[in-house]
C-alpha positions in Angstrom: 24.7 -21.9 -46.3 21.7 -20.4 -45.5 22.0 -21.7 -41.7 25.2 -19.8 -41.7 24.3 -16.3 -42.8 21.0 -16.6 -40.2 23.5 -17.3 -38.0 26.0 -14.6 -39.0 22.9 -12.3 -39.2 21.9 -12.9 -35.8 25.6 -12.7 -34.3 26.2 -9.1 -35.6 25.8 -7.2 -33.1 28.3 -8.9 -31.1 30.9 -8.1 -33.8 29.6 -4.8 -34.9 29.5 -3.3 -30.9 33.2 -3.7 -30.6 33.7 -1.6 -33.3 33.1 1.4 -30.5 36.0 0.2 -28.3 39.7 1.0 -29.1 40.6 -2.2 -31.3 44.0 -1.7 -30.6 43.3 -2.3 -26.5 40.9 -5.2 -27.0 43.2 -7.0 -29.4 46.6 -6.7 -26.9 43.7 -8.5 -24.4 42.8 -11.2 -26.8 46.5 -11.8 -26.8 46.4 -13.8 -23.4 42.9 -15.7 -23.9 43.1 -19.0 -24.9 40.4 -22.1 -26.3 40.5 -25.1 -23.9 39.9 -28.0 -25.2 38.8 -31.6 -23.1 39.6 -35.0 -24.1 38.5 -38.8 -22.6 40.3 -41.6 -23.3 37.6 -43.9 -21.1 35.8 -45.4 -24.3 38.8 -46.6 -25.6 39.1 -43.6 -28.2 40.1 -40.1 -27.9 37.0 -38.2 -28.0 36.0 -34.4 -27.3 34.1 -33.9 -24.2 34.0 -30.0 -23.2 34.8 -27.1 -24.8 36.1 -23.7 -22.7 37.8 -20.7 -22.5 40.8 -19.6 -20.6 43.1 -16.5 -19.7 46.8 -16.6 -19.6 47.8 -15.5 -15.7 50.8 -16.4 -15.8 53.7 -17.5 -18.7 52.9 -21.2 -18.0 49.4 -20.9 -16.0 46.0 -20.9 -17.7 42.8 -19.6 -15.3 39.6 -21.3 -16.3 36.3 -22.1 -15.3 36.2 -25.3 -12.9 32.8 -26.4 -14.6 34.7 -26.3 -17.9 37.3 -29.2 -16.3 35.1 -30.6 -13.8 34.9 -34.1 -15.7 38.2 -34.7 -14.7 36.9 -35.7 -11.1 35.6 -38.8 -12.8 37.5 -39.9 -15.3 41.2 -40.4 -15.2 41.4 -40.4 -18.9 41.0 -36.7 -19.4 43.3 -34.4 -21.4 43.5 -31.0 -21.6 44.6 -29.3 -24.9 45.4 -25.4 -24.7 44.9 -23.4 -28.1 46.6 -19.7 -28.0 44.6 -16.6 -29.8 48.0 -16.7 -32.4 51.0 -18.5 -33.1 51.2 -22.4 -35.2 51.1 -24.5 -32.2 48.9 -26.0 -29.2 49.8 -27.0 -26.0 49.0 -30.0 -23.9 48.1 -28.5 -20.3 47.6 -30.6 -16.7 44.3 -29.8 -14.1 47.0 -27.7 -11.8 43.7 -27.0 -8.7 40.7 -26.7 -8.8 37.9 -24.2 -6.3 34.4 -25.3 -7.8 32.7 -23.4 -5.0 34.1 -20.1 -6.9 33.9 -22.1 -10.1 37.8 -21.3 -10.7 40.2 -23.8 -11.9 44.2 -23.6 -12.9 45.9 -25.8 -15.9 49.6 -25.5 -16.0 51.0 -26.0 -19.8 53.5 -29.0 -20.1 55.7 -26.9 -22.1 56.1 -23.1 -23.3 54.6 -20.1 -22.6 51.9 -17.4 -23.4 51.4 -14.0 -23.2 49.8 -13.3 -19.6 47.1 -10.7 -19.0 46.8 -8.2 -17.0 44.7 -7.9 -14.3 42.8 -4.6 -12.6 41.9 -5.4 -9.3 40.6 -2.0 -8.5 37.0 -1.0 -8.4 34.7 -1.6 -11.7 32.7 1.6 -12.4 29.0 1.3 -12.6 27.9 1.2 -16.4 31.7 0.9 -17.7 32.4 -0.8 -20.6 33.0 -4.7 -20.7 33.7 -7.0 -23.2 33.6 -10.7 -23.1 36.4 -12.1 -25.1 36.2 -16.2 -25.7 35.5 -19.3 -28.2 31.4 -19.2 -28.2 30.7 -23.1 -29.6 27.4 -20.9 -31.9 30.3 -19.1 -34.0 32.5 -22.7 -34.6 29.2 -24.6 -35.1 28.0 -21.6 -38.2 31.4 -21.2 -39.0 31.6 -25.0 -40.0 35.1 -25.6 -37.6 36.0 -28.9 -37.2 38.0 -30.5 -34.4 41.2 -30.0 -36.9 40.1 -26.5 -36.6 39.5 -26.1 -33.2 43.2 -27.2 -32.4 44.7 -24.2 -34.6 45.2 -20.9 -32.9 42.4 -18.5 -33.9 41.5 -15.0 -32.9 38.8 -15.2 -30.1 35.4 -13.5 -30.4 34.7 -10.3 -28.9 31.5 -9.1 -27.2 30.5 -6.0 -25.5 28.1 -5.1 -22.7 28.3 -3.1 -19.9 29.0 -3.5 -16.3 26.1 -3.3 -13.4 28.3 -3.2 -10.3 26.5 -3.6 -7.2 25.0 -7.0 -7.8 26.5 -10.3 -7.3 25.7 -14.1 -6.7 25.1 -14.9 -2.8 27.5 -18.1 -3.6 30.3 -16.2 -5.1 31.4 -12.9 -5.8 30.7 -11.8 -9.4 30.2 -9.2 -12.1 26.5 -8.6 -13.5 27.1 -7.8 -17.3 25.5 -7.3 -20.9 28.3 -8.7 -22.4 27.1 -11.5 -24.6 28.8 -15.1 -23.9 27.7 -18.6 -24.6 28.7 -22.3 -24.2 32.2 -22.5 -24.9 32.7 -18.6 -23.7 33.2 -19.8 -20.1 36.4 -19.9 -18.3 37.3 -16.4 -20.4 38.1 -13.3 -19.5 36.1 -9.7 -18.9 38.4 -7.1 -19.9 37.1 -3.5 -19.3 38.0 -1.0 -22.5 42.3 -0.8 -21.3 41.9 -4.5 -21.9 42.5 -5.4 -18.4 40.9 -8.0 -17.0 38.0 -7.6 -14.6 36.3 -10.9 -14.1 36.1 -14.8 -15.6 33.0 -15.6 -17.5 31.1 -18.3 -16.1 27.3 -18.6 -16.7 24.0 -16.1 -17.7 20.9 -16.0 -16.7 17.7 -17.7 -19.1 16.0 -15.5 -21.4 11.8 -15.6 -20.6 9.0 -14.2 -21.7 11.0 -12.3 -24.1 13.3 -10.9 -21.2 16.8 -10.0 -21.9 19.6 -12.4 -21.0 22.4 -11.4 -18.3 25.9 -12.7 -18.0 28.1 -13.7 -14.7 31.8 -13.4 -14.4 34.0 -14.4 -11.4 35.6 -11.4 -9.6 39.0 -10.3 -9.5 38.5 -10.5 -5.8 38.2 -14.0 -5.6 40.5 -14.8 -8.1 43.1 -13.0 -6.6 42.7 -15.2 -3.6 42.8 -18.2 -5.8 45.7 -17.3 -7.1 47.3 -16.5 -4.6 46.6 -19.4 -2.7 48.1 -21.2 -5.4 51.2 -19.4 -5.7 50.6 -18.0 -8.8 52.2 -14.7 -9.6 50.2 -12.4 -11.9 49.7 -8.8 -13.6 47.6 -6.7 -10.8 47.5 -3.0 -11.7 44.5 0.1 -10.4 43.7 3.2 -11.8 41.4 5.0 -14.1 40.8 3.5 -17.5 41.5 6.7 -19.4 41.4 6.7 -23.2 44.5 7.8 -24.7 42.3 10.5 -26.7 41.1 11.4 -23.3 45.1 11.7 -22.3 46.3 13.0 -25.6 43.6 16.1 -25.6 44.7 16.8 -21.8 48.2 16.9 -22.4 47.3 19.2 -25.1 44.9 21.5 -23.2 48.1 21.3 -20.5 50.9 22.7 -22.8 48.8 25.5 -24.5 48.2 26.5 -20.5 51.7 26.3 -20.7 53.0 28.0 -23.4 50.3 30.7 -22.5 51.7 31.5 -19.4 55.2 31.2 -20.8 54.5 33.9 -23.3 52.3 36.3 -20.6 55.9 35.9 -18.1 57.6 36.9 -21.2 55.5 39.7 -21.9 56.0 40.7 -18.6 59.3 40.1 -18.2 59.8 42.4 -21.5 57.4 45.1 -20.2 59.2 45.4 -16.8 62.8 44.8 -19.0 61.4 48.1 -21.0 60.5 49.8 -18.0 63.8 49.3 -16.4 65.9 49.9 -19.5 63.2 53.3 -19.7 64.4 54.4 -16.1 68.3 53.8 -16.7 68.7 55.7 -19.7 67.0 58.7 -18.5 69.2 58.3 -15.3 72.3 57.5 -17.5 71.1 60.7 -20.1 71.1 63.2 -17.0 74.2 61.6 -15.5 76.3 62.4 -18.8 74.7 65.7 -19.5 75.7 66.4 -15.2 79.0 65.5 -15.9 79.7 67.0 -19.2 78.5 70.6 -18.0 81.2 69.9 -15.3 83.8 68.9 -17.5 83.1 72.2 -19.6 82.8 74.2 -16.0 85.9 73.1 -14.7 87.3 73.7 -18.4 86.5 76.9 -18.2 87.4 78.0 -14.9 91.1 76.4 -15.4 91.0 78.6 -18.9 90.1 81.7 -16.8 93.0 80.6 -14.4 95.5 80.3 -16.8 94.6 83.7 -18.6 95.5 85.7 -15.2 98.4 83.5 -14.5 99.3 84.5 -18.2 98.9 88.3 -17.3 100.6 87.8 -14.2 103.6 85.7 -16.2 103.1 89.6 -18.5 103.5 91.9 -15.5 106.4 90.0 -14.1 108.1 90.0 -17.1 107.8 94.3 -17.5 109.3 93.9 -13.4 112.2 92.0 -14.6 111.2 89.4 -12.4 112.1 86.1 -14.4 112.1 83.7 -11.6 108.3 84.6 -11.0 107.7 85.0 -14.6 108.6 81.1 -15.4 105.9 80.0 -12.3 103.5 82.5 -13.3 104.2 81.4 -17.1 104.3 77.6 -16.4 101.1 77.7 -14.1 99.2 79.1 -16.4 100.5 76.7 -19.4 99.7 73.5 -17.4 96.3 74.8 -16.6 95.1 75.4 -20.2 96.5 72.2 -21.3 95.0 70.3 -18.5 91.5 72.8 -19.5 92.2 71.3 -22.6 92.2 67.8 -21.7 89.2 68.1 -19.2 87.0 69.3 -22.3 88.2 67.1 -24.5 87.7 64.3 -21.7 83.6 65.6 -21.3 81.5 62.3 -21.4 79.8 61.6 -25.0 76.8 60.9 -25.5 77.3 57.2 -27.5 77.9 56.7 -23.5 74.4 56.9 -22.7 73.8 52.6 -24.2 76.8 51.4 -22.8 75.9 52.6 -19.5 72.2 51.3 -20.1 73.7 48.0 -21.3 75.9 47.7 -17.9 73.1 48.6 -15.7 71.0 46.1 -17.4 73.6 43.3 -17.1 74.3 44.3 -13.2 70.3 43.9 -12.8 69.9 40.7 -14.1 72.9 39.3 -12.5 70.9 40.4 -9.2 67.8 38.6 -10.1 67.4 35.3 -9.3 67.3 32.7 -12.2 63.7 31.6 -13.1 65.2 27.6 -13.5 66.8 28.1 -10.5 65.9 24.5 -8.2 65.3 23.0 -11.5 67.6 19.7 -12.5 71.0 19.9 -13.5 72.0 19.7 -17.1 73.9 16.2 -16.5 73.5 13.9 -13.4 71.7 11.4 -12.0 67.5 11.7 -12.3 65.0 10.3 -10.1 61.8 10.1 -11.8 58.3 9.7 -10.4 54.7 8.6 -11.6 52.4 11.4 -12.5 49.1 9.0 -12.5 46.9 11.7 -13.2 48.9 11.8 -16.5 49.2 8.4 -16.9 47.1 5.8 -18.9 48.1 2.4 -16.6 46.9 -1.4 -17.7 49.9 -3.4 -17.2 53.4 -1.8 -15.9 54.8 -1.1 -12.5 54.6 2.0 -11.7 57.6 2.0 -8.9 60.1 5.5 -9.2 62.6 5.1 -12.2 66.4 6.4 -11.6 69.1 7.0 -14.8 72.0 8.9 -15.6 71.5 11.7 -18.0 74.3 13.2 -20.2 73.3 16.0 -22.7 74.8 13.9 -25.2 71.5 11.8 -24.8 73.4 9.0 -23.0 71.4 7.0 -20.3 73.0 4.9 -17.8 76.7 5.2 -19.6 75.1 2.4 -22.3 72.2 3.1 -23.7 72.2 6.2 -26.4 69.1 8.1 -27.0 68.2 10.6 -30.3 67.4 13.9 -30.5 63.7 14.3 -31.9 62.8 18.0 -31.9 64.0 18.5 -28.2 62.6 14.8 -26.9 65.7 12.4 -26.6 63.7 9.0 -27.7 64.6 5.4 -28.3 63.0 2.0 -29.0 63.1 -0.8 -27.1 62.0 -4.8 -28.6 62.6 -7.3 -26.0 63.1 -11.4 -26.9 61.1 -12.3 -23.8 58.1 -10.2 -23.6 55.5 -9.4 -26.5 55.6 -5.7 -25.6 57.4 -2.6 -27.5 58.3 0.7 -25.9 59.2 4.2 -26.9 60.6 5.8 -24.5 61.6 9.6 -24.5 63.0 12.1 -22.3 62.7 15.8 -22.2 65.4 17.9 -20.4 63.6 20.9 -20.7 61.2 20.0 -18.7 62.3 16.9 -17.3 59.4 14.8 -18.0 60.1 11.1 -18.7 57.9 9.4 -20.8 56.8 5.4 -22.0 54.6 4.5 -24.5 54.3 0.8 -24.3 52.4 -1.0 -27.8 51.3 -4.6 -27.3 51.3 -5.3 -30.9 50.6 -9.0 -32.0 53.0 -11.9 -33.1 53.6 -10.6 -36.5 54.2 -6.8 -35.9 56.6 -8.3 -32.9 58.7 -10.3 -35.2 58.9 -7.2 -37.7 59.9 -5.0 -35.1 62.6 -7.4 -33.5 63.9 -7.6 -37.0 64.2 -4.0 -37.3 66.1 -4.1 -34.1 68.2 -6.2 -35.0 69.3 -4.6 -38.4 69.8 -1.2 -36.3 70.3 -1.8 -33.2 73.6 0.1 -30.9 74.8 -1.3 -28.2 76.8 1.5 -26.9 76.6 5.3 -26.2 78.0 7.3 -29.1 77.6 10.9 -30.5 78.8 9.6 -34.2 76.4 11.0 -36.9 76.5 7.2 -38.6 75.5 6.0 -35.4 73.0 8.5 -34.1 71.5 7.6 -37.9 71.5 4.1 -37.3 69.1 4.7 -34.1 67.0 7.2 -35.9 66.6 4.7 -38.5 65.5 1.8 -35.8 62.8 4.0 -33.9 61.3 4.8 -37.7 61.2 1.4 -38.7 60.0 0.2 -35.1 57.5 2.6 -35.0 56.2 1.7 -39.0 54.7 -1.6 -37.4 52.8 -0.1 -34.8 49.5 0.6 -34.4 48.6 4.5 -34.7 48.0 4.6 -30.1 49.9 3.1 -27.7 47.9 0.7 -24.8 49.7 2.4 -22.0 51.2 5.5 -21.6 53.4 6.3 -18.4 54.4 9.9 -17.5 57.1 10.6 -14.8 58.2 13.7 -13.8 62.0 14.0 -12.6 64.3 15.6 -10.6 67.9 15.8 -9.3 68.8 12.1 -8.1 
């Protein structure tokens, strides 16, 4: 017991230094490495012979060291025995090719399949993170494991270190790292701090003199011409490893500048909307005052006009003249009446708003609408990557097209919910150990995916959850829009508190 806790004493660093990285990331990675176990029948008895590590590259395909299988050369007898990070079950493999040269070798499982990695064959920066993820024999041997032990799926160990890019084996191009690994680490992956994989351990340099030990890994480089030369199809993605703090805080910073130049054009746009409103009712306030002086002028001059054709109607009447009397009499009666009418008629001025009001209205029917170019309410949407926005470690990132209906319907099938002005909805899959929550915003048309790569148990939870909610149809029913509301809360209850990849697309008309 002793033993063990010097043992454990000495090893903490290794655990304690990934307690920097985002646990989240490094667990989705640990997903896809796997123990690889070596077996000889040649004595007559099935016995042990070589302990490795692997990575899952593809559903069925295990990438390994070709050291770690290289007995097979020699002896016909040899087994391989695959052990996944999670699950109740191991899996017999065969030697699929071998490249000892590049120290690579493939084992294709006899039956089922694993979560594959992902894979960044971009550049590595100098002095990134790394961390060696694998099945060191030291922690089995303090750990007590026996071979019962060995063939039950455990979480592998996780080391970190830190890249020094620029150096490289003359025989094979690698990765110089600090990332502590030992015998039974080899044949595992590198994963920078996304989780993607960079490199596949394979051997360190000797400790002297009190020096400090240095660790190779195989390069994506010349795996991906392995691979490839196999026909293996696997998980490639580039990009910056970003953090999603680093993404979250940006966004952030992005939407106050935002909102801060929303409210500025507003407070312009009610300055200048003062201003105009200033300028129309002084010009509608002289405009009724002009025309009710006329009113009252022309008033008055058709009351003058009718009082002289009233005298006249008077003289006319002393002359005996009746005929001229009744023109002279009705003249005069029509004008005052119509004098009476024209006063009466003078604008008010409660005027003076309305005519504000239908200037305003005129103006802003003039000016051109600020959404103007901007997508349709409903239509079809073509959306595209915004990788600067974007936190990338395993998806495509090819242009996505839907059909968008206010209602929140996508693609006539698929019905969305409402959450504060982001239409969202979770997806489960059977055949892939991945969730996403997916939302769109019409306001500003910006599609969004936040992928989780949870592990076995929070995958089973959440395909429960799916299945107790889940809506296979569009449908603006309350009771159903409830039901989907009630799926996305119980999907997201299981999830960890960041996504591992977040994908930002921004749309437009189709």
């Amino acid at each position: 017991m002793r033993y063990l806790f010097a043992v454990l004493f000495a090893l903490s660093p290794l655990f304690l230094s990934i307690l920097h990285a985002d646990a989240s990331d490094i667990s989705a990675a640990s997903r896809s490495a796997v123990r690889v176990i070596v077996y000889s029948s040649a004595d007559g008895q099935r016995t042990v012979i070589s302990i490795g590590s692997g990575v899952v590259a593809a559903p069925g395909t295990i990438v390994t060291n070709a050291h770690v299988v290289d007995q097979a050369r020699f002896d016909e007898s040899v087994t391989f025995v695959v052990v996944p990070s999670e699950g109740g079950q191991s899996y017999n493999a065969t030697l699929k090719a071998t490249l000892p040269g590049k120290d690579l070798a493939l084992l294709q499982l006899s039956g089922g399949s694993l979560v594959p990695a992902s894979f960044f064959s971009g550049v590595v920066p100098d002095g990134s993170d790394a961390f060696a993820i694998g099945y060191p024999a030291s922690v089995d041997v303090a750990l007590e494991q026996n071979e019962d032990d060995l063939l039950r799926p455990q979480t592998p160990v996780k080391a970190r270190g830190s890249v020094s890019a620029g150096r490289s084996s003359k025989s094979v191009d690698s990765i110089l790292h600090t990332a502590p690994i030992a015998p039974g680490n080899s044949g595992g992956p590198l994963v920078d701090a996304c989780g993607r994989v960079i490199g596949i351990n394979s051997f360190g340099s000797v400790a002297s003199d009190g020096g400090a030990e240095f660790y190779f890994a195989v390069s994506i480089r010349e795996l991906s011409a392995f691979l490839g030369s196999q026909g293996v199809a696997f998980r490639a993605v580039t990009g910056e490893c970003r953090s999603v703090a680093e993404l979250t805080r940006a966004e952030a910073e992005r939407e106050a500048a935002a909102r801060a130049k929303r409210d500025a054009d507003a407070r312009v746009t009610a300055e200048l909307r003062q201003s105009r409103e200033g300028r129309y009712r002084s010009d509608a306030e002289h405009a009724v005052i002009g025309e009710r002086e006329n009113h009252m002028a022309f008033a008055g001059l058709l009351i003058v006009l009718s009082a002289i054709a009233g005298g006249a109607a008077w003289q006319f009447t002393e002359r005996g003249q009746r005929d001229r009397f009744k023109i002279a009499a009705s003249t005069g009666g029509v004008m005052f009446v119509a004098a009476i009418i024209i006063f009466v008629a003078r604008p008010s001025f409660d005027e003076v708003d309305d005519r504000v009001r239908t200037a305003m209205t005129a103006d802003l029917r003039a000016t051109p609408a600020a959404s103007a170019g901007t997508p349709t309410d409903a239509g079809q949407r073509r959306c595209v990557i915004q990788a600067d926005r974007s936190r990338i470690t395993m998806s495509d990132t090819a242009d996505i097209e839907f059909t968008w209906k206010p209602d929140g319907c996508i693609n006539g099938r698929t019905q969305y919910v409402d959450n504060g002005g982001v239409w969202t909805r979770s997806f489960v899959p059977n055949a892939e150990a991945q969730i996403s929550i997916v939302g769109f915003s019409p306001d500003n048309n910006i599609y969004r995916i936040e992928r989780y790569l949870p592990g076995l148990d929070a995958m089973t939870k959440a395909r429960e959850a799916r299945q107790r909610y889940d809506v296979a149809s569009c449908s603006t029913s309350p009771a159903i829009l409830e039901k989907i509301d009630n799926m996305n809360k119980a999907v997201r209850e299981v999830l960890p508190s960041a996504p591992n990849e977040i994908l930002l697309f921004n749309c437009s008309d189709g």
